[in-house]
N, C-alpha and C positions, 0 to 999 in steps of 0.2 A: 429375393427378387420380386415377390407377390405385392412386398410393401410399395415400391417403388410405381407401382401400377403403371410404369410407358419405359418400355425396351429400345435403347436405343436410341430415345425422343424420339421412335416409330410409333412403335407397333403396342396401344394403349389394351392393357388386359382388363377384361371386364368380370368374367364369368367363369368357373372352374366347369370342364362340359366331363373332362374324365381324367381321373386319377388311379396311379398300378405303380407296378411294380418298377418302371423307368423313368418313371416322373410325373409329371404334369400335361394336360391338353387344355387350353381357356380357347373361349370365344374370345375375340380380338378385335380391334378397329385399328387398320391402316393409315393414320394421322396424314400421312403424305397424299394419299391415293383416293381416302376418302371412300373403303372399303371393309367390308366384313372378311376376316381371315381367321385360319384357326394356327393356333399358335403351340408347337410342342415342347416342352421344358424339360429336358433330360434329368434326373436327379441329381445332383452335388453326388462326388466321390468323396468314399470316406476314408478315413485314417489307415485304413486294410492297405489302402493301393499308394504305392509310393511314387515321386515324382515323376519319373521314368516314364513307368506304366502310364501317367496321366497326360505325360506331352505325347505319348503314342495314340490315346484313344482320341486325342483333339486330333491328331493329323487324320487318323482313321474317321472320324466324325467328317470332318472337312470334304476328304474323299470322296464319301459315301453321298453326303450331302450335294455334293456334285453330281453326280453323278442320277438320281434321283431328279435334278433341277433338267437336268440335259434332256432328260424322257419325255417328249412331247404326245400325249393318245388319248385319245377320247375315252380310253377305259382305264388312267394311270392318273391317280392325285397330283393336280399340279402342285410343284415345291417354288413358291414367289422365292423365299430368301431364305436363310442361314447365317449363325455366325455362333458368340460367345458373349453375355454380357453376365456381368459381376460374380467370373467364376461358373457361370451356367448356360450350355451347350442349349443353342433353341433352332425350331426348325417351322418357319413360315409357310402356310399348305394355304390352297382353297378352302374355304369352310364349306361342306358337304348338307345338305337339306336332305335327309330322307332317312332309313333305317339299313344296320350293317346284316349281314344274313341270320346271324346268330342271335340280333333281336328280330327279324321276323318270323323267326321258330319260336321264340319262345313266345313274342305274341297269340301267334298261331297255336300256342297251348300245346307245340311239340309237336303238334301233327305237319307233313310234308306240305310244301309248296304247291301252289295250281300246279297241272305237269306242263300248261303253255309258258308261265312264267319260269318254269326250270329251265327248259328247251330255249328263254329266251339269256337268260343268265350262264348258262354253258358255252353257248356262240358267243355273247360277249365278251366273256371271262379270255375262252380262248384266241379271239380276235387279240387282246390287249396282251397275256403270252407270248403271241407269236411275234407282237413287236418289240418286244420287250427281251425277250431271247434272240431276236436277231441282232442288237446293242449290244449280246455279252455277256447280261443281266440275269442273273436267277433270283426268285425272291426268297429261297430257302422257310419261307412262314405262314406260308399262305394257307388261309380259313376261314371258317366263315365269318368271324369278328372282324378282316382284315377285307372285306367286299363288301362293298354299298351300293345300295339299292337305291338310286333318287328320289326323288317325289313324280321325277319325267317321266321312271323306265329305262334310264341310264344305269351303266354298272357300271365300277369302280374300283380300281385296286389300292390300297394303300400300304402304305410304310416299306415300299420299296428299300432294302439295302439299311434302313435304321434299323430296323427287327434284330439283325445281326449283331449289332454294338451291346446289343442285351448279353450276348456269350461271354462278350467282354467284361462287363462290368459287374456281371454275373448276376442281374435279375431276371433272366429268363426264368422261363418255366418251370418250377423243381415239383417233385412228389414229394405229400406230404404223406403223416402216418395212416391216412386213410382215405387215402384217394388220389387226386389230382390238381393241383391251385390251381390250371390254368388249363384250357384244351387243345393245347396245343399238339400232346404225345396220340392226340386222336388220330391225324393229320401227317404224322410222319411217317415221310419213307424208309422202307426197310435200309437202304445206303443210309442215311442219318441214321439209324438206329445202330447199326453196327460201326460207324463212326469211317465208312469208306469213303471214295469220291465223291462226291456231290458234281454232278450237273443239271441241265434245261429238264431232264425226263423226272427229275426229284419233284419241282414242283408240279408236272402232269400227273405225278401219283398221288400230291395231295389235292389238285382238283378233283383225284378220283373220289378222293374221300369226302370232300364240301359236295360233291353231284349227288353221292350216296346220300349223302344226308338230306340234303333239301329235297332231295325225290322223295323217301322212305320215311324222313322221320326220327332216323337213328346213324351214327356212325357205323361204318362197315364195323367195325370190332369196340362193341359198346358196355364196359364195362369200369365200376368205379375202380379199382385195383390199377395201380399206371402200368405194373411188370405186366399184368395179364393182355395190357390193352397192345403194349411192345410187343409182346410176343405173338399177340394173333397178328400184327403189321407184318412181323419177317418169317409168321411159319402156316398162316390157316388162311385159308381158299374164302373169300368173303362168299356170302350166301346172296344172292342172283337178287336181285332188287324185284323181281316181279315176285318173289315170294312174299315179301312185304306187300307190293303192289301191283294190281295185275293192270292196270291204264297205263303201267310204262309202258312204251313202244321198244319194240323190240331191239331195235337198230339202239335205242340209244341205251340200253341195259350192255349191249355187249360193247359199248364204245368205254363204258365207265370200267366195264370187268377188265376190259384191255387198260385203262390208266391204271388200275388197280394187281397189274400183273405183278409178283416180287421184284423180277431181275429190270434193269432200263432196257437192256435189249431186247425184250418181248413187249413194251411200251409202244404206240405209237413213234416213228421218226420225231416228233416235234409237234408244234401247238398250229404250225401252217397245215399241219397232217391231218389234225382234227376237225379244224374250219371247216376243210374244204369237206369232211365226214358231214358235218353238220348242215351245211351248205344242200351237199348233195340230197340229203334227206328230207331237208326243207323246199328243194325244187319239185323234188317229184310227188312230193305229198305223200310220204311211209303213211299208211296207216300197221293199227297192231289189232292180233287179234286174243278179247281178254281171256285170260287163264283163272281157272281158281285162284283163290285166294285170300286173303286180308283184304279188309278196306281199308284207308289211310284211319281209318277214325276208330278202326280195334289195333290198340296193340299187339306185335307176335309175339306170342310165350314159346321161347327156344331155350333149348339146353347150349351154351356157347360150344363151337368147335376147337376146344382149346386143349394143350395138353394135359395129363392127367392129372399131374400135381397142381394145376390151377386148382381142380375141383374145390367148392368149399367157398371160392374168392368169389364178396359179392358182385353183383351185376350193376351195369351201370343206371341211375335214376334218368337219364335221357330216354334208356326205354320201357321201363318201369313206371314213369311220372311219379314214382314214391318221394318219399322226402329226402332230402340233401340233409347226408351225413352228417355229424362234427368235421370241421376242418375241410370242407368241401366250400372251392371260390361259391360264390354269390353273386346272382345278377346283380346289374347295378341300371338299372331304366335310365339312367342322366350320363351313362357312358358317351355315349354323343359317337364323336368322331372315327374312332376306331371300336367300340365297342368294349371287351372285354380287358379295358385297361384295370380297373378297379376289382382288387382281389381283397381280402381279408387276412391280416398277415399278422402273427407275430411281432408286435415290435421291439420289442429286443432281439428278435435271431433273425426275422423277415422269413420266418417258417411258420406251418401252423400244427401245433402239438397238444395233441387231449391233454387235459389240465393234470397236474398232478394232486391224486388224492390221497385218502390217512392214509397209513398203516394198518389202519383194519380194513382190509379190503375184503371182499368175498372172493371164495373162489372163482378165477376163469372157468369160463366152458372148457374141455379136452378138446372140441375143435377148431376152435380159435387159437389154441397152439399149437394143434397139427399144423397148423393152414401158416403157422408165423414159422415153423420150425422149417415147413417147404420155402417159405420165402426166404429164409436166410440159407439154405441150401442152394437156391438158384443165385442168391449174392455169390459164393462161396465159388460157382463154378463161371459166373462172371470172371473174377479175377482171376479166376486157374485161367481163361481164354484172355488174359489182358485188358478186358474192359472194363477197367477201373474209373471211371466214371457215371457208368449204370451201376455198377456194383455198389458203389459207394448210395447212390439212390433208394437202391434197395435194400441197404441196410440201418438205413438213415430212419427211412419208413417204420423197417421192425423196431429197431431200438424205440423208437416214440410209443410205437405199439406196446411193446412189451414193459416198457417202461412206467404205461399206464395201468397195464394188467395185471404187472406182476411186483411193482416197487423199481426202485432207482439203482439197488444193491444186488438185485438177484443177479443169478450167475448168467440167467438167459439174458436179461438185458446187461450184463456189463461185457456179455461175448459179441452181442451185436456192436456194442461202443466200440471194445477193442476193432472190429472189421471196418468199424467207420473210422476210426486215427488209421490203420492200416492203408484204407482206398485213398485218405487225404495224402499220407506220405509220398506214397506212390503216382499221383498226380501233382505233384510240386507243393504243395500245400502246407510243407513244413509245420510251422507257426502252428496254423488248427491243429496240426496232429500231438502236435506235441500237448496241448491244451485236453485233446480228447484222452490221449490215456494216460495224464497226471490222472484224471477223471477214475479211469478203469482202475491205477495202480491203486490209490485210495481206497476205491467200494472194494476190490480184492484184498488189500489187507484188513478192513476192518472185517471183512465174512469166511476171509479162507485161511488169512494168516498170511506172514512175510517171505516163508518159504515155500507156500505152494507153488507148483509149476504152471499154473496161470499167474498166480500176479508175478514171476517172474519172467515169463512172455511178455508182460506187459512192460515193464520194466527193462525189458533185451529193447525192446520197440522204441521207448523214452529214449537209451542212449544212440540208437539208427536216427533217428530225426535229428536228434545235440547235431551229431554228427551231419548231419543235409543241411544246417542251420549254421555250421562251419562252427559250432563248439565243441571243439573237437577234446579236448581237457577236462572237459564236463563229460562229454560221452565216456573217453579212457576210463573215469572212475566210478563211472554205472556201468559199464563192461565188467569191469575188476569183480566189485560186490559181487556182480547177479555170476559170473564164472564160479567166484569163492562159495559160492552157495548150491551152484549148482554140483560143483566136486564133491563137495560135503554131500549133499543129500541123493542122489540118484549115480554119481561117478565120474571118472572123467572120458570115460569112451562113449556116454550116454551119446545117441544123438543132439539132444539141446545145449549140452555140456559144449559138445564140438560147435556147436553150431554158433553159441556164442564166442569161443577161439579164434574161430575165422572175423568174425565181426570184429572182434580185437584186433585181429593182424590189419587188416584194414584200417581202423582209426592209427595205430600203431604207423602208416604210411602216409599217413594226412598229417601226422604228426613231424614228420620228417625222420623218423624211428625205423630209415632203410631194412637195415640188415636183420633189426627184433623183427620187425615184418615179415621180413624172406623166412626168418627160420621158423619163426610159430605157422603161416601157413604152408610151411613144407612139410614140416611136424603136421598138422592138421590133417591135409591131403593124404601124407601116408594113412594115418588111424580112420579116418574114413573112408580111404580104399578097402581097409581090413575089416571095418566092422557094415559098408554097406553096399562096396565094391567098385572096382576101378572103373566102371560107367556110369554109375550113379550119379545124376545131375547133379548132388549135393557135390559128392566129389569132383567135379568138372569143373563145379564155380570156382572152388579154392585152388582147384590148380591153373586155372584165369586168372586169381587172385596171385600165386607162385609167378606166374609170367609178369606179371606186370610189378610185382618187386624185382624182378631181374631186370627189366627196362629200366626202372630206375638206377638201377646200382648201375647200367653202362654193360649190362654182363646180357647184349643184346640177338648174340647167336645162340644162347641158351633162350633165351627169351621165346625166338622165334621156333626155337623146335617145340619148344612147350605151348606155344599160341597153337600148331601146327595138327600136336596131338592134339587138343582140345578139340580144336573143330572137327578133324576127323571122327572122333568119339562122340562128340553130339551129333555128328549128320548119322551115325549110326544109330544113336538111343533117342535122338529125339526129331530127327528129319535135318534132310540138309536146307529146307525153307524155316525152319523154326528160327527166329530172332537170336534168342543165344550162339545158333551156329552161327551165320550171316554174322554177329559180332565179333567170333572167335576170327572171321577169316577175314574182317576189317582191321584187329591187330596185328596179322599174319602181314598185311600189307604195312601196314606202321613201322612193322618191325625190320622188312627188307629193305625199305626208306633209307631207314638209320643206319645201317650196314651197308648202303651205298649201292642197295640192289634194285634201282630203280626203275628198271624198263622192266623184270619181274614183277616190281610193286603195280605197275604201270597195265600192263593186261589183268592182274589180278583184281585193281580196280574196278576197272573195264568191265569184267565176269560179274562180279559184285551190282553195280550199278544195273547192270540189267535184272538180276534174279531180283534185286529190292524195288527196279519199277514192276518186275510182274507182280511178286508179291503186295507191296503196298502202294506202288504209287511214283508216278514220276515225279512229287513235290513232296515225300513224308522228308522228314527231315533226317532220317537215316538213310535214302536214297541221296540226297545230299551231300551229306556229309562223306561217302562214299565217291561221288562225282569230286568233291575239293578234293579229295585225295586223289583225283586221277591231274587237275591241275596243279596241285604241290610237286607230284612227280614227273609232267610234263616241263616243269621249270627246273627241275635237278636235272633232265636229258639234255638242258639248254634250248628247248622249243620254248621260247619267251613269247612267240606268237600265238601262239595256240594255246599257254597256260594263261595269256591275259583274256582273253575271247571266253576258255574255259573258266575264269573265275569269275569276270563279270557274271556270266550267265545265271553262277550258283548266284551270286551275291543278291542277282534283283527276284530269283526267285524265294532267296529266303527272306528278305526283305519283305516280302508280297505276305509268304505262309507265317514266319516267325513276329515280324517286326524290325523297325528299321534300325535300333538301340539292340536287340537280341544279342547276345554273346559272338552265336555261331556268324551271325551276320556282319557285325566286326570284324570278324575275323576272315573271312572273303573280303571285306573290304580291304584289311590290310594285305592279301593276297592279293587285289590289284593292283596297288602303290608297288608291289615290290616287284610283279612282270614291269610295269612303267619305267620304275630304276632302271632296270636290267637291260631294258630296251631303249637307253639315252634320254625317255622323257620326263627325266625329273622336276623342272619345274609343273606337271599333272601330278607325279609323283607328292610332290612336296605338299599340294591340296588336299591329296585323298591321306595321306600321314595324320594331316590335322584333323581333318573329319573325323578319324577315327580314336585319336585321341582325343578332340572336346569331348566324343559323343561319350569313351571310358571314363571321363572324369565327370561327366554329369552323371554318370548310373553307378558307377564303383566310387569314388572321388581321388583323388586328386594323390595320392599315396599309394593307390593299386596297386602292386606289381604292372597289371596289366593296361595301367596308365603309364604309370612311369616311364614300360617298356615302349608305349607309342611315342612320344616325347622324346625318347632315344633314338627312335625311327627318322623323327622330323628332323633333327639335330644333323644327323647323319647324312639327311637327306641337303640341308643347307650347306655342309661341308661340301656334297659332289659340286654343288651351284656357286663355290667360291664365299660364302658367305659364313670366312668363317666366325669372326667375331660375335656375330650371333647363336650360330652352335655352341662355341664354347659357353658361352651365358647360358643355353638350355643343357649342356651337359650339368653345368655345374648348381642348378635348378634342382635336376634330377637327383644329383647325389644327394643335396642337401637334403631335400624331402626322404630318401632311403635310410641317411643317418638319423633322421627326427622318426621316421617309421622304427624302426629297429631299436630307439632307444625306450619306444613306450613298449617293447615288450612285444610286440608283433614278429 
């Protein structure tokens, strides 16, 4: 698009002001308007993201970008326009004269802001908040990169709601092997960090943090290490800004300590709350009176407040002023607009990883592997808490680490890889994971041999993703092997022996392989009742695994007693709030459905839906899915009123969290089509059928079961409306495509 220099026959590009990880920012001339604008160029998607995903992130892009344009404040980037040319997502703003805050620190040689310029940049900031949160708006990113300072004395918010589309397209912020590419984990609230709620108080907490810094000099929790910097966000008491500096005014030390409180609830009400904090302070003339201390222009030499297994991890160069790492982002002076766009990245992986060197390496220090051995221990118990996407960060980091330290093949870096395919699987991530421990299986055969029980971990793992990737034929006979090997060499009651059994029996039911299924995971379940006991979560899975081959076989009052145990047994060994439970007692409902036990299923739901808003959330998508199941069963009672009200509701909410193509979201869709049948309005009916079959055939195509089945729906639907001769032509559609599916072998 760079070639073409005029967007639009608009908006003529002249000048590259800043280049990252999202794309492009130029100086620009508005040809129409006959104005200077800055123009933002999202990157092209690449080959990773399939069409689907790509017409979601334009509508999501669209959205945002509206939304954004709607904001009218004297402290919020104005957005002129929006749109898409040649394949590439751009975003028309003000062009901005003056410096963002993170170049006037660094100008400023790292030392704090005047404290009248702080005092005037906090009132503005939060004036522009409070309007901004009364729209609905949170900016989830806010930093000091992301605040401009005029050349007037004006401040400024930028990148409103586009920040976000970064999660999407996945070039936000990642940690590298030894540090940080971006500062943005400086800045995060504890809710983002554990991946809860997010609302308005999320971004008061990281104002807290942009105040800290421009007062003091340093982030509240200022260290190169990204785990260390998380974890002093959600577990350490930030240290009082007048210890750094004793000319802060009191009043506004304890206004920042208050943004900086963990929970939202201890937070200021809102950014109106603060104003008028501000306000008040500034009528009556607070003065302070100073304390011992630092002066802006010594830095404080502190031992971090962090916990013990940090110890070791270095400290941040923001207050140090030492030099910047390997693989540490770099200013970039011509960043312009937004600041902190331009990162130094890897270009083959968009990561940044110490080079690799010979084979003759010197020995590591002993504490630089202590210090990597604690970081992969904190990965390790990441995942045990389901935060599988920090965890994956954190192992991401060691493996580069160790991989430098210690070679490509050692066993410490191919255990970190193995937990990096691991955190991918488990985030959806199929494809990479499968990639990552081809990786492991290799370096583990060439250094430990074909039958160790690591490279055959790794190799159980290979066929789990086959299988997520729907190869399921390919998984069966990496099952097979890696079982055949593990009978032979450790036994067949071994744990890992069993452990892969069950993995079997499950591919074995993807397989359409009913009954082989029911009997190896019954078989299973008994011998790890015996060898690790009848509440052992391992054992619990498989007998989850037992119930849900009896649902399939139709054999669904067995089903349901075995769903029944399960959950009671886990609310015992594992809490009745623990996810496993909560799932056992979602098939519990599933299963009285089937068997016709719907007003049971119907409160059960009910119960369900509340313990998953307390626990996660009134939008996680297992509260959700919980709620469609209270409308599925509200339309078996014959309440067609109340299941159509109760579907819509799910359907715009998953819509909103999922995506409007998502699976789950299709599927409330077609749970509204079918309260509409039920309730005479088939020609609404007949519309929302279609919707939900295009949208199956543009993301699955056109052969799907789960198209074909919509396409049955509409067929069905043009019969109730007299119309039949066009049903029959779509039945007979259908078939044809099932017979062409069926003959390739599907």
């Amino acid at each position: 698009m760079a070639e073409s220099r005029l967007i639009q026959g608009r908006y003529r590009l002249l000048d590259v002001i800043g280049r990252g990880g999202m794309g492009e920012v130029w100086q620009a001339r508005d040809e129409s308007l006959g104005r200077s604008v800055a123009v933002k160029c999202l990157k092209p998607l690449g080959p990773q993201h399939d069409q689907s995903f790509t017409r979601v992130l334009r509508e999501r892009f669209r959205r945002e970008a509206r939304v954004a344009a709607a904001l009218q404040h004297r402290g919020v980037t104005v957005v002129h326009d929006f749109g898409e040319y040649d394949g590439v997502l751009y975003l028309v703003m003000e062009l901005l004269q003056g410096r963002n805050l993170s170049q006037l620190l660094e100008e400023n040689k790292a030392h704090p802001l005047p404290v009248a310029d702080v005092l005037d940049i906090a009132e503005q900031v939060a004036d522009a908040l409070a309007y901004t949160h009364e729209q609905g708006i949170v900016h989830r990113d806010l930093k000091p990169a992301n605040i401009m300072r005029l050349t007037d004395g004006a401040v400024k918010i930028c990148d409103f709601g586009i920040a976000r589309l970064g999660e999407d397209i996945g070039f936000t912020s990642r940690l590298t092997g030894t540090g940080i590419a971006m500062g943005t984990p400086h800045y995060m609230s504890p809710e983002q960090i554990s991946g809860t709620q997010v609302d308005h108080r999320s971004d008061l907490y990281s104002l807290g943090c942009v105040l800290y810094e421009i007062a003091t000099g340093v982030p509240p929790f200022d260290h190169d290490d990204a785990w260390a910097v998380l974890v002093g966000h959600r577990d350490t008491t930030p240290e009082p800004l007048r210890a750094h500096r004793a000319e802060i005014p009191e009043y506004f030390q304890q206004v920042v300590l208050d943004l900086l409180a963990k929970t939202p609830e201890e937070r200021p009400d809102d950014a109106k709350a603060l104003c008028r904090r501000f306000g008040a302070a500034r009528r009556h003339g607070q003065t302070h009176r100073p304390l011992p201390g630092p002066r802006p222009e010594q830095p404080l030499s502190r031992e971090p407040r962090l916990p013990s297994w940090t110890r070791g991890m270095t400290t941040g160069h923001k207050a140090t002023g030492g030099a910047l790492t390997p693989g540490t982002a770099l200013p970039d002076p011509a960043a312009g607009l937004t600041g902190e766009w331009t990162t130094y990245t890897d270009p083959r992986g968009g990561r940044l990883l110490p080079p690799r060197v010979a084979p003759e390496r010197p020995t590591p220090a002993p504490e630089l592997l202590a210090v990597l051995a604690g970081r992969h221990s904190a990965g390790l118990s990441l995942g045990r808490l389901g935060r599988w996407e920090e965890a994956g960060e954190v192992h991401r980091a060691v493996a580069a680490e160790r991989e430098h330290a210690l070679g490509p093949d050692h066993p410490d870096t191919l255990a970190s890889r193995y937990e990096v395919g691991f955190t991918l699987s488990r985030t959806g991530r199929a494809a990479d994971a499968l990639r990552e421990f081809a990786r492991v299986v290799e370096g583990r055969q060439r250094t430990m041999g074909a039958d160790h029980p690591e490279t055959l971990a790794a190799r159980q793992e290979t066929a789990y993703v086959l299988g997520q990737l729907g190869r399921h034929f390919e998984a069966h006979d990496v099952y097979a092997a890696v079982l055949d090997s593990r009978e032979r060499t450790v036994g067949p009651d071994h744990p890992d022996t069993l452990r892969c059994r069950h993995n079997l029996a499950f591919n074995l039911s993807r397989l359409g392989r009913l009954e082989d299924s029911y009997r190896m995971a019954y078989d299973v379940a008994a011998a790890r009742a015996r060898v690790l006991g009848a509440e052992h979560p391992d054992t619990l899975v498989t007998r989850y695994e037992v119930a849900y081959a009896l649902g399939q076989l139709g054999r669904w009052t067995e089903a349901l007693q075995t769903y029944r145990e399960v959950a009671v047994a886990r609310g015992r060994a594992l809490g009745p709030d623990h996810p496993d439970t909560l799932a056992s007692r979602y098939e519990v409902g599933i299963s009285l459905g089937r068997l016709g036990r719907s007003a049971e299923a119907l409160e059960l739901y009910r119960g369900l839906v509340d313990d998953r808003t307390r626990v996660h959330g009134p939008t996680d998508p297992e509260t959700l899915r919980a709620r469609h199941g209270i409308g599925v069963n509200l339309g078996r009672l014959a309440r067609w009123e109340e299941a159509l009200v109760e579907s819509r509701d799910v359907c715009a909410l998953r819509e909103r969290v999922l995506g409007a193509e998502h699976p789950d979201t299709l599927v409330s869709r077609r749970e509204v089509a079918v309260g509409l049948g039920w309730l005479g309005r088939w020609p609404d009916a007949l519309a929302v059928y279609g919707q939900v079959a295009q949208a199956r055939e543009r993301v699955l195509g056109m052969d799907h079961p789960d198209a074909l089945a919509s396409r049955n729906d509409e067929a069905h639907c043009l019969e109730q409306l007299g119309r039949h001769a066009e049903a029959v032509e779509l039945y007979r559609r259908v078939a044809t495509l099932r017979q062409q599916r069926g003959g390739h072998g599907f």
